[in-house]
C-alpha positions in Angstrom: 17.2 -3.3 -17.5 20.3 -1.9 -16.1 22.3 -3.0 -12.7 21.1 -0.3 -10.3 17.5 -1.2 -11.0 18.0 -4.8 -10.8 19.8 -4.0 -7.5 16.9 -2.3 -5.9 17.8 1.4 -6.8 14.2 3.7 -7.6 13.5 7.1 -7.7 11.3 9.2 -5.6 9.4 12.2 -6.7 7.6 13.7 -3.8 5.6 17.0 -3.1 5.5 18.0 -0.2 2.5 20.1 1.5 1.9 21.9 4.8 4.0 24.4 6.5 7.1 23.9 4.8 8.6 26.9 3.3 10.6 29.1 5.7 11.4 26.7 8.0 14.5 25.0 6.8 12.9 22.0 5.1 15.4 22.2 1.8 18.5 22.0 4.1 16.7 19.3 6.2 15.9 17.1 3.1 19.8 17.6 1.3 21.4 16.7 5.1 19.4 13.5 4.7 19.3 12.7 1.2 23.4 13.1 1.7 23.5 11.1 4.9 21.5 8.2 3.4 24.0 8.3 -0.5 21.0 9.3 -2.8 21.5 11.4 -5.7 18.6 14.4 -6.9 17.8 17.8 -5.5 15.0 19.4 -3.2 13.5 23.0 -4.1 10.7 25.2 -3.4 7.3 25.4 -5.1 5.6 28.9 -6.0 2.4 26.9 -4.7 4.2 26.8 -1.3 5.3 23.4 -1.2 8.7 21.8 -1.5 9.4 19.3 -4.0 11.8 16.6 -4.1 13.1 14.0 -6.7 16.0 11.5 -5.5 17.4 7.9 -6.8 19.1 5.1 -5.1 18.3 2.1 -3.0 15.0 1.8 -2.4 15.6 1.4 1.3 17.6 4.7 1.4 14.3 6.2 -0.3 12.1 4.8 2.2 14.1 6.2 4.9 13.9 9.5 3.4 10.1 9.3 2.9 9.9 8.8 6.6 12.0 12.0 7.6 9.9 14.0 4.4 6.4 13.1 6.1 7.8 14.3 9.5 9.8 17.0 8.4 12.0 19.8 10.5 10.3 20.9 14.0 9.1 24.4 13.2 7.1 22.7 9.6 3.9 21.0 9.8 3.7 18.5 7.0 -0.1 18.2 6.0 0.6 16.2 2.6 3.1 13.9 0.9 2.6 13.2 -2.8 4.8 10.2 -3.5 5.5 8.7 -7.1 8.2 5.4 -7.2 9.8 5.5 -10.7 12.4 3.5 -12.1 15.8 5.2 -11.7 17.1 7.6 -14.6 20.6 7.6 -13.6 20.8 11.4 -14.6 20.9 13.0 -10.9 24.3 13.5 -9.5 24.5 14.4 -6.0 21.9 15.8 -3.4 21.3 19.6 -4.1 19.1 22.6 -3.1 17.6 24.1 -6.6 16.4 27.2 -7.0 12.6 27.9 -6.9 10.0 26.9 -9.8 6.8 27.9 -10.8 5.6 24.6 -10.6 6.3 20.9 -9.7 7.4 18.9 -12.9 5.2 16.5 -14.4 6.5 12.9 -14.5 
Protein backbone atom coordinates (compact mmCIF):
# COMPACT_ATOMS: atom_id res chain seq x y z
CA UNK A 1 0.00 0.00 0.00
CA UNK A 2 1.58 3.18 -0.80
CA UNK A 3 1.58 6.71 1.31
CA UNK A 4 -1.11 8.71 -0.56
CA UNK A 5 -3.62 5.80 -0.10
CA UNK A 6 -2.85 5.30 3.47
CA UNK A 7 -3.20 9.11 3.76
CA UNK A 8 -6.73 9.29 2.45
CA UNK A 9 -5.95 10.07 -1.29
CA UNK A 10 -8.82 8.07 -3.87
CA UNK A 11 -9.81 8.43 -7.20
CA UNK A 12 -13.09 9.47 -8.61
CA UNK A 13 -14.48 8.40 -11.92
CA UNK A 14 -17.71 10.09 -12.57
CA UNK A 15 -20.12 10.36 -15.54
CA UNK A 16 -21.96 12.85 -15.69
CA UNK A 17 -25.66 13.05 -17.26
CA UNK A 18 -28.23 15.88 -18.02
CA UNK A 19 -27.66 19.07 -19.78
CA UNK A 20 -24.10 19.27 -19.73
CA UNK A 21 -22.43 19.80 -22.97
CA UNK A 22 -22.40 23.41 -24.22
CA UNK A 23 -22.71 25.02 -21.26
CA UNK A 24 -19.28 25.29 -19.82
CA UNK A 25 -19.17 22.22 -17.53
CA UNK A 26 -15.36 21.14 -18.64
CA UNK A 27 -14.05 24.62 -17.60
CA UNK A 28 -16.31 24.42 -14.46
CA UNK A 29 -15.03 21.03 -13.30
CA UNK A 30 -10.85 21.87 -14.24
CA UNK A 31 -11.46 25.54 -12.10
CA UNK A 32 -12.45 23.27 -9.29
CA UNK A 33 -10.59 20.24 -9.57
CA UNK A 34 -7.47 22.96 -9.63
CA UNK A 35 -8.90 25.06 -6.75
CA UNK A 36 -9.33 21.97 -4.51
CA UNK A 37 -5.18 20.36 -5.72
CA UNK A 38 -6.52 17.13 -7.48
CA UNK A 39 -4.86 15.64 -10.33
CA UNK A 40 -7.00 13.93 -13.62
CA UNK A 41 -8.85 15.47 -16.54
CA UNK A 42 -12.68 16.19 -17.44
CA UNK A 43 -13.86 15.68 -21.20
CA UNK A 44 -16.88 15.22 -23.20
CA UNK A 45 -18.80 12.02 -24.06
CA UNK A 46 -20.25 11.35 -27.76
CA UNK A 47 -23.30 10.06 -25.65
CA UNK A 48 -23.60 13.68 -24.47
CA UNK A 49 -22.30 13.45 -21.08
CA UNK A 50 -19.14 14.68 -19.47
CA UNK A 51 -16.84 12.38 -17.87
CA UNK A 52 -14.37 12.94 -15.21
CA UNK A 53 -11.57 10.88 -13.44
CA UNK A 54 -9.55 12.80 -10.59
CA UNK A 55 -7.23 11.60 -7.52
CA UNK A 56 -6.33 13.12 -4.19
CA UNK A 57 -7.65 13.48 -0.83
CA UNK A 58 -10.69 12.01 -0.47
CA UNK A 59 -12.16 15.15 1.07
CA UNK A 60 -11.01 17.30 -1.95
CA UNK A 61 -13.06 14.51 -4.01
CA UNK A 62 -15.99 14.81 -2.05
CA UNK A 63 -16.01 18.47 -2.47
CA UNK A 64 -15.80 18.12 -6.05
CA UNK A 65 -18.66 15.50 -6.21
CA UNK A 66 -20.81 18.13 -4.65
CA UNK A 67 -20.03 20.96 -7.36
CA UNK A 68 -20.24 17.84 -10.25
CA UNK A 69 -23.93 17.00 -9.04
CA UNK A 70 -24.80 20.80 -9.15
CA UNK A 71 -22.93 21.77 -11.95
CA UNK A 72 -22.64 25.35 -13.91
CA UNK A 73 -26.07 27.53 -13.98
CA UNK A 74 -27.03 27.12 -17.55
CA UNK A 75 -26.59 22.75 -17.08
CA UNK A 76 -29.10 20.65 -15.63
CA UNK A 77 -27.37 17.67 -14.09
CA UNK A 78 -29.97 14.66 -14.24
CA UNK A 79 -27.31 11.89 -13.29
CA UNK A 80 -23.99 11.28 -11.57
CA UNK A 81 -22.29 7.94 -11.98
CA UNK A 82 -19.72 7.80 -9.25
CA UNK A 83 -16.98 5.00 -8.87
CA UNK A 84 -14.27 5.42 -5.62
CA UNK A 85 -11.03 3.58 -6.67
CA UNK A 86 -7.83 3.46 -5.15
CA UNK A 87 -5.45 6.14 -6.40
CA UNK A 88 -3.16 5.26 -9.57
CA UNK A 89 -0.77 7.92 -9.16
CA UNK A 90 -0.57 8.35 -13.04
CA UNK A 91 -2.68 11.68 -13.41
CA UNK A 92 -0.70 14.79 -13.32
CA UNK A 93 -2.54 17.90 -13.11
CA UNK A 94 -6.31 18.88 -13.78
CA UNK A 95 -6.93 19.05 -17.67
CA UNK A 96 -9.67 19.43 -20.35
CA UNK A 97 -9.29 16.23 -22.91
CA UNK A 98 -10.45 16.09 -25.95
CA UNK A 99 -13.73 14.27 -26.82
CA UNK A 100 -14.20 10.28 -26.79
CA UNK A 101 -16.42 8.01 -28.20
CA UNK A 102 -17.07 6.54 -25.03
CA UNK A 103 -16.56 6.66 -21.21
CA UNK A 104 -13.68 4.23 -20.24
CA UNK A 105 -14.30 1.13 -18.48
CA UNK A 106 -12.69 0.79 -15.08
Amino acid sequence: MNTEHRSGFRRLHLVIRGIVQGVGFRFFVERHARRLGLRGWVRNVADGSVEVLAEGPEEALRLLLEQCQQGPRSAHVEKVETQWLPPANDLNDFQILPSAREPIRL
